[in-house]
N, C-alpha and C positions, 0 to 999 in steps of 0.2 A: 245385542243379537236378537232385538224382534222383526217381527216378520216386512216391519214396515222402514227397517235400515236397511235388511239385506233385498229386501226388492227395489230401493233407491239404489243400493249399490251396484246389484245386478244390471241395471239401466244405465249406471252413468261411470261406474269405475274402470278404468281402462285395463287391470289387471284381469277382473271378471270377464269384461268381454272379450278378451284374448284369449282364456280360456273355453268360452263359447263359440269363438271362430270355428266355420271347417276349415279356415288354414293353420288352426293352429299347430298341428307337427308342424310344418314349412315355417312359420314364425320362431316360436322357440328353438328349433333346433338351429335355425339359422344365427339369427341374433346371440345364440350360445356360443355356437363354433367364431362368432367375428368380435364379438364384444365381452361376451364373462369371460372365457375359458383366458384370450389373450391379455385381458385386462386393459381392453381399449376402451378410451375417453373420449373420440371425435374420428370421423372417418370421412375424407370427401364425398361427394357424391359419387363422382367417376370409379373411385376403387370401389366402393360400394355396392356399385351397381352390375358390375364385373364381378366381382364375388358369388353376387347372385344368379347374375346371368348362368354361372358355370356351377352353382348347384339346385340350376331348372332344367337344366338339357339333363345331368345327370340324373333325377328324377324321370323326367319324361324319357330317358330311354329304361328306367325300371319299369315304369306304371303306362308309360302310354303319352304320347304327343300330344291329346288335350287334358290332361291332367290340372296343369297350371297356367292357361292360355293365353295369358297378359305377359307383357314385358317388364324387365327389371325394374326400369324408373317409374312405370307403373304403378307395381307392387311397393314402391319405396314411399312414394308420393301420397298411395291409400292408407300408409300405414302413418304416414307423421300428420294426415287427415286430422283435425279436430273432434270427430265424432270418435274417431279411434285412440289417437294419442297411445304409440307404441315407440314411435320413434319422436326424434325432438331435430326439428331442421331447421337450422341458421346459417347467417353468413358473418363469418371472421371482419374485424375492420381493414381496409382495404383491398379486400379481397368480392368479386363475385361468383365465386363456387360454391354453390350450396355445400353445407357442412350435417353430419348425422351424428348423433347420440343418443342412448337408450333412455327411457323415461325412468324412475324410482320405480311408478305401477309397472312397466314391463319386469325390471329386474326382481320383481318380488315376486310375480307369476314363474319365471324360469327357474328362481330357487326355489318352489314350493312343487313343482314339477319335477326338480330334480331330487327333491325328498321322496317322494311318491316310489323310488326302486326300490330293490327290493337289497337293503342291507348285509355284506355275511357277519357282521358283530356290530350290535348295540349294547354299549357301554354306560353302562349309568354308577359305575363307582365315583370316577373322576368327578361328574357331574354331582354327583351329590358331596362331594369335597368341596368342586368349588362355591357351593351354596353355603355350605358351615364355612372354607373361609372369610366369603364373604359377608356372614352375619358377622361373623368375630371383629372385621375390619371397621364393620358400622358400629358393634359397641363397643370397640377399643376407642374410636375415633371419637364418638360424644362422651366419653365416662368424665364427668366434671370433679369427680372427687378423688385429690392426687394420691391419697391414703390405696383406695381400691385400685387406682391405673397402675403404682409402684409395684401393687404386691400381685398384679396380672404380668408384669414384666420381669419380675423376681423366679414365677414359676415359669416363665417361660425361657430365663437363663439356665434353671435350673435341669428344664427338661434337656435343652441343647449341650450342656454341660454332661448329661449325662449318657448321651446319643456318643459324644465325642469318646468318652472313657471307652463305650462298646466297640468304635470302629477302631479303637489304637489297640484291642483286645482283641481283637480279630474277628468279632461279630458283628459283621456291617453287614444288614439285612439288605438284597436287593429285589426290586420290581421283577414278578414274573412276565412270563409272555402276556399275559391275558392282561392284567393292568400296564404293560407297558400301551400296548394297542388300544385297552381306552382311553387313554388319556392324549394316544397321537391323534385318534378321529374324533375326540372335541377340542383338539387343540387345530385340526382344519377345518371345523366346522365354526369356528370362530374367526377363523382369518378369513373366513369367503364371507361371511355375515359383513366383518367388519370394513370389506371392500364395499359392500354393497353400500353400505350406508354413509360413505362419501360423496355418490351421488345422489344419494339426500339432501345431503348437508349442503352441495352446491345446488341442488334445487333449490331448497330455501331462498339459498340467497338472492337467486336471478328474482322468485316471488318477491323479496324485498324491494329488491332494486324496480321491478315495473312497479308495486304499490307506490313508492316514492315516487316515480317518473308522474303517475295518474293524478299524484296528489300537487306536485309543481303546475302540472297544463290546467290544472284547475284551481289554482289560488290566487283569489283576489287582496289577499292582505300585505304585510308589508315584507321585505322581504326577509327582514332581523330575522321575526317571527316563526319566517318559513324554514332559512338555516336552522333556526335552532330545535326545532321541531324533527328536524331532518336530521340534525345531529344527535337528537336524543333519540330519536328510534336506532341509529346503526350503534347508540352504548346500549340498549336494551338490548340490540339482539349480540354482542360480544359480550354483556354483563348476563347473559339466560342462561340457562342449566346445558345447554348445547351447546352454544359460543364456550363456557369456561373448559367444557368438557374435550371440546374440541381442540383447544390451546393447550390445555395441558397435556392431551394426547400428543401434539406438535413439538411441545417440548420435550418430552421425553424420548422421544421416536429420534430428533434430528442430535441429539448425544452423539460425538463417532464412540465413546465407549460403547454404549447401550447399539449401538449398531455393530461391533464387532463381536460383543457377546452373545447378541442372537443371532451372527453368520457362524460364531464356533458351535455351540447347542446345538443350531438343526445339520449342522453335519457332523457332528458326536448323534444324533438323533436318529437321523436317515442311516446312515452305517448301522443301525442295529439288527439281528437278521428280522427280527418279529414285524419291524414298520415295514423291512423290508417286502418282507411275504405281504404286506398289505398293497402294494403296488401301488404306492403314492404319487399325487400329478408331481411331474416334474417340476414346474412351477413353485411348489411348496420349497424348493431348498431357498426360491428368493424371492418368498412372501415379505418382506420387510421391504425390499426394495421397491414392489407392487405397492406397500403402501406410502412409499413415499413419494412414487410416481401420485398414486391419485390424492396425497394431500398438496402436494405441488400444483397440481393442476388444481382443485380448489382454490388456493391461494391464488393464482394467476387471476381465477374466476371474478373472485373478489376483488384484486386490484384493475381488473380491466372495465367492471362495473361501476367502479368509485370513477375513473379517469370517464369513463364514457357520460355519468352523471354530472360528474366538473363540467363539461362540454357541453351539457346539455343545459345547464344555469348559467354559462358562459353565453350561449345559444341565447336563453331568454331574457337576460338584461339587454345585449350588445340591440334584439329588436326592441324592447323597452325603450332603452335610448334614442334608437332610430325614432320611435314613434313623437318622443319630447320633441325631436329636430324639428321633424315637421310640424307639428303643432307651433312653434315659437316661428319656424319662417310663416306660416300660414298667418300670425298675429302681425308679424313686422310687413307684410305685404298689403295687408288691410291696411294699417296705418300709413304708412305710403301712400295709398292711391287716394285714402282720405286726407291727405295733407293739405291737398291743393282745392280742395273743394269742402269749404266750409257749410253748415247747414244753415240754410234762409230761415226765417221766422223763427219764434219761441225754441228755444232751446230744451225746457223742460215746462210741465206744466201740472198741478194739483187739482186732483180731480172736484175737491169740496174743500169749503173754508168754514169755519165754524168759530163762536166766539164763548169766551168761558165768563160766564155769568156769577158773581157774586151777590147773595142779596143781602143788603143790611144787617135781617135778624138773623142771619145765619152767623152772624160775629160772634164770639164770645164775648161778656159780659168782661166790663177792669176788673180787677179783682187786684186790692193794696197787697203791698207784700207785707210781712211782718217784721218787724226791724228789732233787731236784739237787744238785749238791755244787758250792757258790760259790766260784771260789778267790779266794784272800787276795790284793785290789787297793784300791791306793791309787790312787780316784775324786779327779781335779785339775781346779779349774776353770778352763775358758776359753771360748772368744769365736766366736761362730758365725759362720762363712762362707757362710751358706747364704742367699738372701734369702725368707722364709717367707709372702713376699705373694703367691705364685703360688700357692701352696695354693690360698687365698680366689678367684684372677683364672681362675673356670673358666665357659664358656658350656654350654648348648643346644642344639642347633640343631633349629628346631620344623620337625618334618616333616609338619603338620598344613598349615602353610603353603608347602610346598613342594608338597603336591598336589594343594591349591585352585590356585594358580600354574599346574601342569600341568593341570588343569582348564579353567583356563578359554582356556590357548593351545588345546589340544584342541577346544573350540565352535568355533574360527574355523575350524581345517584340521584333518583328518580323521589326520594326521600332524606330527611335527615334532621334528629333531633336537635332541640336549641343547646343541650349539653355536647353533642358532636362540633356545631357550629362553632360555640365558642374558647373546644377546644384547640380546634384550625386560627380561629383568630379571636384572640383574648380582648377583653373588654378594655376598653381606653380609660371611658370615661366612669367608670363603677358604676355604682345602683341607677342613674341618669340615664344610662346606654341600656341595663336591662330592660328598665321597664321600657324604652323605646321596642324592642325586640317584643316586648308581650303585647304593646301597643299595636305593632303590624301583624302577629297573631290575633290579635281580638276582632280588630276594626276590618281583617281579610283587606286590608293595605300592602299585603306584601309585593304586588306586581302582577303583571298580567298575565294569566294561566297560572297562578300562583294560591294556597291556600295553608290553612292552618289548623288541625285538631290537636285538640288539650286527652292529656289521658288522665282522668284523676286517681284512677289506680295505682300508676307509679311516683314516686316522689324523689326526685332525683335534687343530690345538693350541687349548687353554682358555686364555685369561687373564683375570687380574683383578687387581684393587691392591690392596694390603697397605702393612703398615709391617713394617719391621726393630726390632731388638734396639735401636734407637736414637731409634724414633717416628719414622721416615725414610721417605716414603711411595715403595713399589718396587712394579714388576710381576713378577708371578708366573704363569708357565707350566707347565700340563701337559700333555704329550702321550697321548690315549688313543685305541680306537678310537670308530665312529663309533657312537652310541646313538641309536635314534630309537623313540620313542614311539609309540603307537598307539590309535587311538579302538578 
């Protein structure tokens, strides 16, 4: 918040300058009534433009005939402008109608405006419940010692246990007016948040998807390289705090249990008189269904961006290849025309010859060898102790295979220690195959884009099975520090 974020901001965030518009009543209210209020995702041009058209006349007969002197498509066209970036305008595949959707920065200007009236109850009990639950959740969730988790889950049977006794006794305390009411207006000021930010969440993505497209039309390497590059940014962005957050929202949400429970709740809810008297949008009886409209549509987003990228790699090999063709007919049409006409005179020719000059005293001096003098032994035969099959019993150990292996744990997670690795794929060949693994950790042998830090803080023990001197199948431990790999 210094003075020199919020004057970049003011300049270049599209939220800020929306709200410095003189049009901006005419923008927000507009984009309210067609896009939040209805929970529309994508609007054509055509309806769009109609829309507006018929709340500009309406205006201009309150205020006056040059109030807003530009035409619909206009005013639609200035607004999905670059310097503005209010709205978002594309064209669907196979289709040429321009298409509209609100930007993330418009939708946060219209909820921040729509905060701005004047409330008749602010609630802050609920809110401050859901902060204590939610602390509770975070240290229920890391408590690492079972001893303390058991005996948090003991009192907390014991409290519900005893909640139970009062309500079969006839003392079942319930919600007044006043806390029924706060807890229904942060329970809709969570469902519009939480709309909002699925168009977030598919902005992101489309940002991925150009980032990726920018980074294909400009690689010059091979193409493995580029897949797999390309592969590991879309598991980063499904492995991030967003991506996991956003799947397990999905799963939980597309339950038909967990969907018919939140259709009976908000209508045991909405029937109360207190929510009633609060004049709730209509819409709230089928907030759930709004959210599965716009995580649906996210998901489309995603899989239409994947299939458009497929096509667009598909796109840049098939002209790759195209370009091999021509290159080999342009070789095979040279050698043709040179078939028939051989080249007259020298063929090749050496610009300088030179001759290598030895001189005499440059030789080395004879020099006798010295000849050994064998003393006189009586050579007796006898009987070898030695068993000369171990010679012959000698392995390899293929390090080619060791980091394809680290290769391909490396696609899944962005990291992963050698105690992770080799408990996905145990060691073949014992102690022979470890130290190979430390050897591609030391020597940064592991592959290309590939590396290795040692922790010597941790000390983690290896095992693996072996046989003894006897074919006796034993385990075998090494203690070393911690190695962990690196994409």
């Amino acid at each position: 918040m210094d003075h020199a974020t919020l004057s970049s901001l003011r300049d270049r965030h599209p939220a800020w300058r929306l709200l410095a518009s003189p049009h901006a009543p005419l923008i927000a209210s507009f984009l309210h009534r067609v896009f939040v209020a209805p929970n529309v995702r994508a609007m054509s041009e055509a309806d769009l433009a109609e829309a507006l058209e018929d709340a500009l006349f309406a205006l201009r007969e309150q205020l006056g005939a040059e109030t807003y002197p530009k035409g619909a498509s206009e005013y639609l066209n200035d607004w999905a402008a670059p310097d503005k970036g209010w709205l978002r305008k594309f064209y669907r595949p196979g289709t040429d109608e321009a298409q509209f959707d609100l930007t993330p920065a418009t939708e946060k200007a219209i909820v921040w405006l729509a905060s701005l009236t004047e409330r008749p109850f602010v609630g802050t009990e609920s809110r401050l419940l859901t902060l204590f639950a939610l602390l509770e959740q975070i240290s229920a969730g890391t408590e690492v010692d079972p001893a303390k988790r058991a005996e948090d889950l003991r009192h907390k049977r014991d409290a519900l246990e005893a909640e139970i006794a009062r309500v079969l006794a006839g003392d079942a305390p319930l919600l007044d007016d006043t806390a029924v009411k706060d807890r229904f207006l942060q329970f809709q000021q969570l469902a519009r948040e939480l709309l909002a930010d699925f168009r977030e969440v598919e902005h992101n993505f489309r940002g991925l998807d150009r980032k990726v497209r920018e980074k294909i039309a400009l690689w010059e390497g091979a193409k493995g390289a580029l897949l797999d590059e390309i592969m590991g940014e879309r598991d980063a962005i499904g492995d991030s705090d967003q991506g996991r957050s956003f799947r397990a929202f999905w799963d939980f949400l597309m339950s038909s249990r967990r969907q018919e429970e939140l259709s009976e709740r908000l209508d045991q809810v909405l029937a109360l008189p207190a929510v009633a008297a609060l004049n709730p949008d209509p819409r709230t009886r089928r907030v759930h269904h709004d959210w599965l409209e716009a995580g649906e549509h996210t998901q489309r987003t995603v899989a239409l961006l994947s299939q458009q990228l497929r096509r667009f790699l598909d796109d840049r090999a098939f002209l790759e290849n195209r370009r091999i063709l021509e290159l080999l007919h342009g070789i095979e049409g040279q050698a043709l025309a040179l078939r028939e006409s051989m080249p007259s005179g020298a063929v090749t020719s050496i610009d300088a010859m030179g001759a290598d000059i030895d001189l005499p005293l440059e030789r080395p001096l004879h020099t006798p060898s010295a000849k050994p003098r064998l003393a006189e032994l009586v050579l007796e035969a006898g009987e070898a102790e030695i068993d000369t099959a171990r010679l012959f019993d000698q392995f390899v150990v293929d390090k080619a295979r060791l980091r394809a292996g680290l290769q391909r744990a490396l696609r899944r997670k962005r990291q992963i220690t050698l105690r992770d690795l080799l408990e996905a794929e145990p060691l073949r060949q014992g102690l022979a195959e470890l130290v190979a693994y430390l050897e591609l950790a030391h020597a940064g042998d592991a592959g290309d884009g590939l590396r290795a830090v040692v922790d010597d803080r941790v000390e983690e023990p290896i095992r693996w099975q072996a046989r003894d001197a006897d074919g006796e199948p034993v385990e075998r431990c090494a203690r070393l520090p911690r190695v962990i790999f690196v994409r």
